[in-house]
C-alpha positions as CSV (number, residue, x, y, z in Angstrom):
1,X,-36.2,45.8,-11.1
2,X,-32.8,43.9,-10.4
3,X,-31.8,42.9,-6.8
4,X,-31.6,39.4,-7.8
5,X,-27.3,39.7,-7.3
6,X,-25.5,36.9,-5.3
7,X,-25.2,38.0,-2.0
8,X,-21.5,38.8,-1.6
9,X,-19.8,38.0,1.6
10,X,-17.2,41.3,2.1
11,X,-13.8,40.4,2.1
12,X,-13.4,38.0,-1.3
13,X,-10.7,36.1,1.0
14,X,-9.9,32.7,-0.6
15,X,-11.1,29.7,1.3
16,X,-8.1,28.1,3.1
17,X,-6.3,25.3,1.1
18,X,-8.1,21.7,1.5
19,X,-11.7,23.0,0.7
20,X,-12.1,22.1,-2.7
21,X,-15.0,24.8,-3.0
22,X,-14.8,25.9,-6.6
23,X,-11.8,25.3,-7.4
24,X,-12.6,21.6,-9.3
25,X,-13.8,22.3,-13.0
26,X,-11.4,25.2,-13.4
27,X,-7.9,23.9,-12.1
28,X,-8.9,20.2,-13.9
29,X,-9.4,22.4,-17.1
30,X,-6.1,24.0,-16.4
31,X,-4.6,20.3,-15.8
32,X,-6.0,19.1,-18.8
33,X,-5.1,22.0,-21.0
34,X,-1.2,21.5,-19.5
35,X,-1.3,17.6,-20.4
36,X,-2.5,18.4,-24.0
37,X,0.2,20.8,-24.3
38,X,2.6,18.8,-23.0
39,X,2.0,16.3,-25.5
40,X,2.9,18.9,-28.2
41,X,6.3,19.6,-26.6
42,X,9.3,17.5,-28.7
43,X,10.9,16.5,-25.7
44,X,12.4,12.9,-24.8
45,X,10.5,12.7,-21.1
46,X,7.1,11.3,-21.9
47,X,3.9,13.9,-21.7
48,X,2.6,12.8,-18.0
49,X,6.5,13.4,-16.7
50,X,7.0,16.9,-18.4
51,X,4.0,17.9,-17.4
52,X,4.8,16.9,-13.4
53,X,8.1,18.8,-14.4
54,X,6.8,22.0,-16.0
55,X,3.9,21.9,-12.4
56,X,6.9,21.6,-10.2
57,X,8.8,24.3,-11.6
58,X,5.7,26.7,-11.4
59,X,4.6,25.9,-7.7
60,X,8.5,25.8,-6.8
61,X,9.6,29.2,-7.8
62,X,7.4,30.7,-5.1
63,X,6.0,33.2,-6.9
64,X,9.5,34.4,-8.3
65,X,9.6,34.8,-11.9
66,X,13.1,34.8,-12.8
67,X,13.4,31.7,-11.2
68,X,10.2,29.9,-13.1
69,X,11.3,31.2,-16.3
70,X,14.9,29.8,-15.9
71,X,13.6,26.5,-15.2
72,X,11.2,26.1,-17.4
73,X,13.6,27.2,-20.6
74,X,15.8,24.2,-19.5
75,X,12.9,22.3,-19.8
76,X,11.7,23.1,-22.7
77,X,15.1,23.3,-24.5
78,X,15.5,24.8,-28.0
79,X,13.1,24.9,-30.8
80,X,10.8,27.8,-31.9
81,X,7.8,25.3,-31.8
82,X,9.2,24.4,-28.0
83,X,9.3,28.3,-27.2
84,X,6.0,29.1,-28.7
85,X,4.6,26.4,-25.8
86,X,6.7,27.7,-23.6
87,X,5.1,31.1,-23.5
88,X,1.7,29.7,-23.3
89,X,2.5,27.6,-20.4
90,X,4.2,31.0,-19.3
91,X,0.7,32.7,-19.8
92,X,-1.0,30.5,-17.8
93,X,1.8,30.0,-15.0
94,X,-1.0,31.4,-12.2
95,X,-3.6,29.2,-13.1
96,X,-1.1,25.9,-13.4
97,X,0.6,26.7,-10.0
98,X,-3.1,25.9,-8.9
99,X,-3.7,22.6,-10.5
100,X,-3.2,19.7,-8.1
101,X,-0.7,16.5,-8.7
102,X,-3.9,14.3,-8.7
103,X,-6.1,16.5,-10.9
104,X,-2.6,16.6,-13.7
105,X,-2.5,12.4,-13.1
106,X,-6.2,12.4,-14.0
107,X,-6.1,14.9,-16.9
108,X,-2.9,12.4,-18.1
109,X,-6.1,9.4,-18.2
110,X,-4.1,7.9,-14.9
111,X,-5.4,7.6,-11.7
112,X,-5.6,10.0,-9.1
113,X,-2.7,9.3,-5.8
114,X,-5.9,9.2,-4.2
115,X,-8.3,6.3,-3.7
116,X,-11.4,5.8,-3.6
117,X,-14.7,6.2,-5.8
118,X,-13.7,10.0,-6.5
119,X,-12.6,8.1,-9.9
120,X,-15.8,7.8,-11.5
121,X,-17.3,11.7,-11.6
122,X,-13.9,13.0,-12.3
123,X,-13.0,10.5,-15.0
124,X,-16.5,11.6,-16.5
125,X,-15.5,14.9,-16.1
126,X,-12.2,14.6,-18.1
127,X,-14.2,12.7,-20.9
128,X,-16.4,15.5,-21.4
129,X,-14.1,18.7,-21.0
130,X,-12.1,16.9,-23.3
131,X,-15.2,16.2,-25.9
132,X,-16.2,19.6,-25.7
133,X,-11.8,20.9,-26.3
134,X,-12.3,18.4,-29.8
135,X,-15.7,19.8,-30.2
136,X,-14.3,23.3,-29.7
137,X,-11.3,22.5,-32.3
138,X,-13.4,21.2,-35.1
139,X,-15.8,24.2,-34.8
140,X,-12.5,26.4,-35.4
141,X,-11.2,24.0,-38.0
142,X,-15.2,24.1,-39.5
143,X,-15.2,27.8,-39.3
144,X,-11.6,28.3,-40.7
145,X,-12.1,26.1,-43.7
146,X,-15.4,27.8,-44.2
147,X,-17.3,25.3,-46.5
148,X,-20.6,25.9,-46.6
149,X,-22.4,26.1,-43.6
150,X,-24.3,23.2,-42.3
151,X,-27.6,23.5,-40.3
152,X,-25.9,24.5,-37.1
């Protein structure tokens, strides 16, 4: 039995930057998750703005920790509710230094820097990552409130 495993090329090297290769669902996710986030931050810069802030700060600091951390507690300022994002965003700081300007304009509901028909499967995209994030929250709400269970 078995032997039906991918065949693995040796050396998992990332493809070079510009190749898009299996990097779209995830990083939009990411993107999308950031945006949401954002919108929960009490801050006076509106969500799309932070957001670009909080992306620039992670892709700027190079890799250097410190650095990321200091600008991103200016950003987010005071507040417990501020810090608690903060440390999610913090979490997540890998996965957001690979999310794309376009992919956070599109996860904001603008439109990508980019032209062209690329609009129309990534806007459907957004639409249903975000159905299935709501879908995802009710469930939880469902499950927390634990009424009594409906057929599914």
């Amino acid at each position: 039995g078995g032997g039906a495993s991918l065949p693995l090329r040796d050396g998992g090297a990332e493809k070079p930057a510009g190749s898009d290769a299996g990097k779209g669902e995830d990083t939009l996710a990411t993107a999308l998750w950031l945006y949401e986030t954002c919108t929960r931050v009490s801050t006076p810069l509106p969500p799309m703005q932070f957001a670009s802030s909080v992306l620039s700060a992670i892709k700027s600091s190079g890799g250097d920790e410190g650095m990321m951390q200091g600008t991103l507690f200016e950003l987010f300022g005071e507040g417990e509710s501020n810090i608690e994002l903060l440390f999610e965003v913090m979490g997540r700081a890998a996965e957001i230094g690979r999310v794309g300007e376009d992919e956070l304009a599109l996860a904001g509901g603008g439109d990508a820097p980019a032209t062209g028909s690329s609009r129309g499967a990534a806007g459907d995209r957004i639409l249903r990552l975000r159905a299935e994030a709501y879908e995802a929250a009710e469930l939880a709400a469902a499950l927390r409130a634990d009424g009594p269970g409906s057929g599914r």
